[in-house]
N, C-alpha and C positions, 0 to 999 in steps of 0.2 A: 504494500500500500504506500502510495510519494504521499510525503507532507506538503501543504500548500500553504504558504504563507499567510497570517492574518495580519489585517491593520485596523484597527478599532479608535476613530476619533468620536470624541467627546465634545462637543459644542458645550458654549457659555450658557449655563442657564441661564431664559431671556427673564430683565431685570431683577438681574442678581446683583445690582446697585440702586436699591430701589429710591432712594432718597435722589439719587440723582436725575430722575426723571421727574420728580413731583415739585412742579414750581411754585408752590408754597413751601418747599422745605427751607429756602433760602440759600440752597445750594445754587451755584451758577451752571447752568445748565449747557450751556456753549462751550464742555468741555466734549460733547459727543459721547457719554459711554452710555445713554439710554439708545442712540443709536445705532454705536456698534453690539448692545447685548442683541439688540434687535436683527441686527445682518450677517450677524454671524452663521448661523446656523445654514443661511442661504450660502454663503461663503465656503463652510465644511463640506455644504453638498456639493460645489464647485471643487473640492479638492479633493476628492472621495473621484469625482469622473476624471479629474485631471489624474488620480494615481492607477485605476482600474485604466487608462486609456494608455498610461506611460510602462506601463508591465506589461499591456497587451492579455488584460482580461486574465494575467495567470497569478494573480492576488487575490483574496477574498478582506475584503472593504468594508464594515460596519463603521454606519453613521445612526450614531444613538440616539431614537427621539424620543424625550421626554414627555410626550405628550402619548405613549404608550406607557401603561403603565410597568410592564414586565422589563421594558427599557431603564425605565429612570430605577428599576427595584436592580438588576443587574449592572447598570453604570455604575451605583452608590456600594454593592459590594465587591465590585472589581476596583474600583480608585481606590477603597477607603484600605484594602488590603495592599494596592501597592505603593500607597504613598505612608503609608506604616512601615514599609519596608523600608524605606526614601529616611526615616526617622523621622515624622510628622505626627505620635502616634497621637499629641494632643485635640486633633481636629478630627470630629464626632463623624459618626457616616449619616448624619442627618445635615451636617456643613458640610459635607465632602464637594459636592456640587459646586456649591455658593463658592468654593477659596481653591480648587483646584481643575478648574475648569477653567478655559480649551485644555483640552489635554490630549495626548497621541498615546495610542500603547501599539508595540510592533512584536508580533509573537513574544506576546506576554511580561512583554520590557517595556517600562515606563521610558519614553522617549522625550516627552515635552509636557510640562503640565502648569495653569496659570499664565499661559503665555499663548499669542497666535501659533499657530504650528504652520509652515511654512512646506512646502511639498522635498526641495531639497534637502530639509535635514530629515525626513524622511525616507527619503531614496537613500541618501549615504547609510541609516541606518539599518536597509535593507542588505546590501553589501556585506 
């Protein structure tokens, strides 16, 4: 049986800065991150085709939507064990989402997490 590669990104939970979309918080809103919580996800699925398209279909790709519930239940026990491993074990799997999210995992390695994920350090990590 050939093993096939997995790549599992993790979108930002959309407003997972919730303060900073609500313009009575008095937070200045013209920083954009109510808009990038919001684009992201569209973004992930743009990178998700961009890496099935750059392997030539011989990668298997999971883009987590949290708006499944079995998604957001398996995102929050996959992150929350690897970023324990990372030494983060203070952050609950009920925050996991909220403080470690975008995040990349490449067969089973945490590659990128809290940060955009970018398709090139992806591919090197494929290597």
């Amino acid at each position: 049986m050939s093993t096939t590669n997995l790549i599992e990104i993790f979108p930002s939970v959309p407003n997972n800065q919730d303060d900073c979309c609500d313009t009575d918080s008095g937070v200045e809103t013209e920083s954009g991150c109510c808009e990038d919580s919001k684009n992201f996800y569209e973004e992930s699925l743009e990178l998700k085709e961009q890496l099935k398209e750059h392997f030539n279909k011989s990668v298997n790709v999971h883009l987590y939507n949290y708006d499944i519930s079995m998604d957001r239940v398996m995102a929050k026990k996959k992150l929350s064990e690897l970023i324990r491993k990372r030494g983060f074990k203070h952050i609950g799997e009920e925050d996991i989402l909220k403080y470690a999210t975008p995040a990349v995992v490449v067969n089973g390695n945490l590659v990128s997490f809290a940060t955009k994920p970018y398709m090139e350090t992806v591919i090197e990590k494929m290597s």
